[in-house]
C-alpha positions in Angstrom: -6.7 -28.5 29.4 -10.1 -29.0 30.3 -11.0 -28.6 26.2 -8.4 -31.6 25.4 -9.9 -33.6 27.8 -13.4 -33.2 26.5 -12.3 -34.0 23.5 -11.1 -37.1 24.6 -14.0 -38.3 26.5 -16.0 -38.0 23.1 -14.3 -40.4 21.7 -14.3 -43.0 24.7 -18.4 -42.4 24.9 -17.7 -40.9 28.3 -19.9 -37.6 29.2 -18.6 -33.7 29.8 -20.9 -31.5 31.1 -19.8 -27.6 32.4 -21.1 -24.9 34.2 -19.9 -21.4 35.3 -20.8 -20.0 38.5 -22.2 -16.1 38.2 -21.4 -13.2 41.0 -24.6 -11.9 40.4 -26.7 -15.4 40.5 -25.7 -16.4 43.9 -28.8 -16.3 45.3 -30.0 -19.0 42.8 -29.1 -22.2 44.5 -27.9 -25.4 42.0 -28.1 -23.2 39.3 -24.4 -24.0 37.4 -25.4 -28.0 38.6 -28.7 -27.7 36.9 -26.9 -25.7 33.9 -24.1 -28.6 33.3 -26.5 -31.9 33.4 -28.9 -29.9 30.9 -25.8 -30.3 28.5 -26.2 -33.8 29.2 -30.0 -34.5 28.9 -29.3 -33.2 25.4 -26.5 -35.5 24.7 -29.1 -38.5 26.0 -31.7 -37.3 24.2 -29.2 -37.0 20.6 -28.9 -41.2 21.1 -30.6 -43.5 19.3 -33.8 -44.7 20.3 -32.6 -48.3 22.0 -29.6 -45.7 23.8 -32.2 -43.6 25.2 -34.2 -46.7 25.9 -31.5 -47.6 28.1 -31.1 -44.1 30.1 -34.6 -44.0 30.4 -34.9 -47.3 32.5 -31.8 -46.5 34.5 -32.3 -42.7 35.0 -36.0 -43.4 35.7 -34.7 -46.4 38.8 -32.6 -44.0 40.2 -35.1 -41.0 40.4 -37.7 -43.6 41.6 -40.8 -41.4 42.7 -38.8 -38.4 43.6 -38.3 -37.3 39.8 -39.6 -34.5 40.0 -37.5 -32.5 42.5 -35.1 -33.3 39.4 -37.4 -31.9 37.1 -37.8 -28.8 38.5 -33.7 -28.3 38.8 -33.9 -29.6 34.7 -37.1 -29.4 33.2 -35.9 -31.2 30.7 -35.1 -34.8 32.1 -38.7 -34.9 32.1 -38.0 -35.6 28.1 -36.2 -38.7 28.7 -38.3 -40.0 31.4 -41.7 -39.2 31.1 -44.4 -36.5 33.4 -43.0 -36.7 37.0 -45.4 -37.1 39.7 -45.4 -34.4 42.4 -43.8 -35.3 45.6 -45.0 -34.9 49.1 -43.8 -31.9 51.0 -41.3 -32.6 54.0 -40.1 -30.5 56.7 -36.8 -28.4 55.3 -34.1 -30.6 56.5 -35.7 -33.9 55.5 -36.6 -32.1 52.4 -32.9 -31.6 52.0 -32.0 -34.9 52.8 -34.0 -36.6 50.3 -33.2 -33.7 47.6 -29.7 -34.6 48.3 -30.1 -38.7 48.1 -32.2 -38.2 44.4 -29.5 -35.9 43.2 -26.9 -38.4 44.1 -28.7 -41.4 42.7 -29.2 -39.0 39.4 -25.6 -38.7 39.1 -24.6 -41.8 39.7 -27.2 -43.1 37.1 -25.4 -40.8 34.6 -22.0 -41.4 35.8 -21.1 -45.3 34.8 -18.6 -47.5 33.8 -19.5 -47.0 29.8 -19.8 -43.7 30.0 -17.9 -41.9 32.9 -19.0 -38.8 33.7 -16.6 -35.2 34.0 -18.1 -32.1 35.2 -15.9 -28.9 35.0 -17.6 -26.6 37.2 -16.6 -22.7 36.9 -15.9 -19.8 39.0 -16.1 -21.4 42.2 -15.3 -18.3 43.9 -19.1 -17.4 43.4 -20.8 -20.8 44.1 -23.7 -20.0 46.8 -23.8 -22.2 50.2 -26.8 -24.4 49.1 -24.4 -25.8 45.5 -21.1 -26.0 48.3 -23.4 -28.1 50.8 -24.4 -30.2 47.7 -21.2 -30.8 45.9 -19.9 -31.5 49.2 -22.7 -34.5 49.7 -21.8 -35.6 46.4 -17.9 -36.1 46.6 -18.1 -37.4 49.8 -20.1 -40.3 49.0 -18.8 -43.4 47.8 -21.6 -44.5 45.5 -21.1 -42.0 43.0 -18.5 -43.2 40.9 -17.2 -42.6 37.3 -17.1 -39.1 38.1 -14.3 -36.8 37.9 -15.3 -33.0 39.3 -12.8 -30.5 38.0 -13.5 -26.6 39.9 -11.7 -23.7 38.5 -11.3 -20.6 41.0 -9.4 -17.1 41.2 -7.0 -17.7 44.2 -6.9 -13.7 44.5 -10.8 -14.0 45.2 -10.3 -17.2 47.6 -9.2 -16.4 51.1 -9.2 -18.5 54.6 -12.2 -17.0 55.1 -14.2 -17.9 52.1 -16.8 -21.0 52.6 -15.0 -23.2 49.9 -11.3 -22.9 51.5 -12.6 -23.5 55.3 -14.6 -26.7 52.9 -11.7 -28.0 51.4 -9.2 -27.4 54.6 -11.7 -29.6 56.3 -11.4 -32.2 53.6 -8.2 -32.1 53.3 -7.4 -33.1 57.1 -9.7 -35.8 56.7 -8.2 -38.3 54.8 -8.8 -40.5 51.8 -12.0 -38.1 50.8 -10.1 -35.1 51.5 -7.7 -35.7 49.6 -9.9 -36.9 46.6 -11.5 -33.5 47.1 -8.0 -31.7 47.1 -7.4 -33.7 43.5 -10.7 -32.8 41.9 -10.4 -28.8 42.2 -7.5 -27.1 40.5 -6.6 -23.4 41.2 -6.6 -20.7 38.4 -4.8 -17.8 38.8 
């Protein structure tokens, strides 16, 4: 399913990017994020020059002066928009905070009406607490649009317990977001 629809996206110029979560990465935080959007960067960067002109200006907008907390998730964004500055340091949850505002802004600079943006993330059964808190941020935020998250996970490996089922009951009883949420992950058996 999720082959077809890349397929398809190809031809309407809209973006696919996947990642797989690994049981013995967990401790890696953002990893399968940072391991979809490099599929990305490289589709940017395989544009022409006025295309890449154009991702430039609007990737570079969005990162504003906190590039480089993106750069050193994706080295290589730094290839579409130049040597990052280094940011100031911040107290952990304000560090988080702003991490989570850039990361947001990224996506939703990839993520438009001309090219929509479908990320197919893996394994979810795996994912560590840090990429739950994050994916969480993003689908719960309204300004991120054009994007279509699609999570794959082994029920058997998924129980009440488990961080992503207590994440998505909590969604779910929420409302309109929850039940977004609820449509963007699929169950694999």
């Amino acid at each position: 399913m999720v082959n077809e629809l890349q397929k398809s996206l190809t031809v309407a110029r809209g973006l696919f990017a996947s990642g797989k979560f690994d049981q013995y990465k967990r401790d890696i935080p953002y990893a399968t994020f940072a391991q979809a959007l490099r599929s990305v960067v490289r589709t940017i960067l395989s544009q022409s020059d006025a295309e890449l002109g154009q991702w430039r200006d609007s990737i570079g907008r969005a990162l504003g002066p906190h590039g480089q907390l993106i750069a050193n998730l994706i080295p290589e964004i730094e290839l579409i928009v130049g040597k990052q500055p280094p940011v100031p340091e911040l107290p952990p949850q304000e560090a988080k905070n702003r991490f989570e505002m850039v990361f947001r802004r990224l996506l939703g600079a990839i993520a438009t009406q001309e090219h929509p943006l479908v990320l197919f993330l893996d394994d979810l059964q795996w994912l560590d607490a840090a990429t739950l808190d994050l994916l969480e941020h993003v689908v719960t935020h309204a300004e991120v649009r054009h994007l279509l998250i699609i999570g794959a996970y082994r029920d058997s490996e998924v129980g009440e317990a488990h961080a992503l089922s207590k994440t998505l009951m909590t969604h779910q009883g929420a409302g309109a977001e929850g039940e977004r949420d609820a449509r963007r992950t699929a169950r694999r058996p």
